[in-house]
C-alpha positions as CSV (number, residue, x, y, z in Angstrom):
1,X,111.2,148.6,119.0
2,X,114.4,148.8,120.8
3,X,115.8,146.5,123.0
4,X,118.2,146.2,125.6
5,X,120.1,143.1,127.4
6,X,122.1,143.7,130.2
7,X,125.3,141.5,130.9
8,X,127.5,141.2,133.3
9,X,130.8,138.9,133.8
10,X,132.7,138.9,136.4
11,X,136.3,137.4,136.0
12,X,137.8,134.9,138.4
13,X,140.6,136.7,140.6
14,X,143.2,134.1,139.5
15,X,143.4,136.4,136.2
16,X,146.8,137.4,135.7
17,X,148.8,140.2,133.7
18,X,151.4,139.7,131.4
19,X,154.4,140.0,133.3
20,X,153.5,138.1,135.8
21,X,152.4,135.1,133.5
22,X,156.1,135.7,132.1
23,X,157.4,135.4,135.9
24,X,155.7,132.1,136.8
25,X,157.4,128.5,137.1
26,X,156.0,125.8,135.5
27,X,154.1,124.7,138.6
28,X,152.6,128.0,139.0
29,X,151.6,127.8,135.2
30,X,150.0,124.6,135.2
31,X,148.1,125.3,138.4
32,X,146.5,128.5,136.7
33,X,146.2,126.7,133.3
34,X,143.9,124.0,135.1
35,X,142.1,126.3,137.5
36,X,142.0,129.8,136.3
37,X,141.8,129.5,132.6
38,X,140.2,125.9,132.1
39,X,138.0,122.9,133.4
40,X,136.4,119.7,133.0
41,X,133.1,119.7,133.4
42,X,130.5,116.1,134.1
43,X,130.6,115.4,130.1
44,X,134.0,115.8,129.9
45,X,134.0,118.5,127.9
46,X,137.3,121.0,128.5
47,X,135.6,124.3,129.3
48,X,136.8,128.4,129.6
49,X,136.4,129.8,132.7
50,X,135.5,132.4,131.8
51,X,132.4,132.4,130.2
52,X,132.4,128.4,130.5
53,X,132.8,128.2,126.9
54,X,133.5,124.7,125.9
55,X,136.9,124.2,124.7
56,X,137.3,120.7,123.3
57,X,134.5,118.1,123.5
58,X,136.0,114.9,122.4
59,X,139.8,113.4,122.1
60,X,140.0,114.5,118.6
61,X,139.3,118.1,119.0
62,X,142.1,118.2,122.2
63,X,144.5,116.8,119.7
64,X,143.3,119.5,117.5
65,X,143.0,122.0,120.4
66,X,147.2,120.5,120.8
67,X,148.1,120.7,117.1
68,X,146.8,124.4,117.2
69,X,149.0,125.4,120.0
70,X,151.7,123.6,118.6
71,X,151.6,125.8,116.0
72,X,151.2,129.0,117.5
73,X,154.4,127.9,119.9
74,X,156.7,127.1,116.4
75,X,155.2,131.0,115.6
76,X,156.1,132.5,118.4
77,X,160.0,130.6,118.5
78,X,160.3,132.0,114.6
79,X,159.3,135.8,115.9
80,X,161.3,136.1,118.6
C-alpha cells in the first residue's frame, strides 16, 4: 500500500539572500539572527524558525552550539 504525506512550509519573509546578508551591519545582523533565523521559546529552549527545530536546550549545548561556530568562523578566516 502506498502512501502519501503532504507538507507544506512556508518561510518567514525576513529570509535573506546571500549578498544581502554580506551587506548588512551588525545591527541589521543581530536583529535577523534573533528574529528571522532563531527564538526562545517558554522552556527556554533556542529554536529554528524555520521549522521550530530546537537548537540548544540547556547552557551546555549553547556553549557547544558557540564552540561549533567558533570553529566554523577560524575555517572560514583560514579559506579565505
Amino acid at each position: 500500500m502506498e502512501r502519501k504525506i503532504e507538507i507544506s512550509l512556508t518561510i518567514n519573509d525576513e529570509v535573506v539572500d546571500i549578498p544581502t546578508m554580506r551587506a548588512m551591519g551588525d545591527d541589521e545582523y543581530r536583529s535577523y539572527v534573533d528574529g528571522a533565523l532563531f527564538w526562545m521559546d517558554h522552556h527556554d529552549v533556542i529554536r529554528s524558525t524555520v521549522g521550530e527545530w530546537p537548537i540548544a536546550a540547556t547552557p551546555r549545548q549553547m556553549e557547544l552550539l558557540i564552540e561549533y561556530i567558533q570553529k566554523k568562523i577560524d575555517w572560514i578566516r583560514e579559506t579565505s
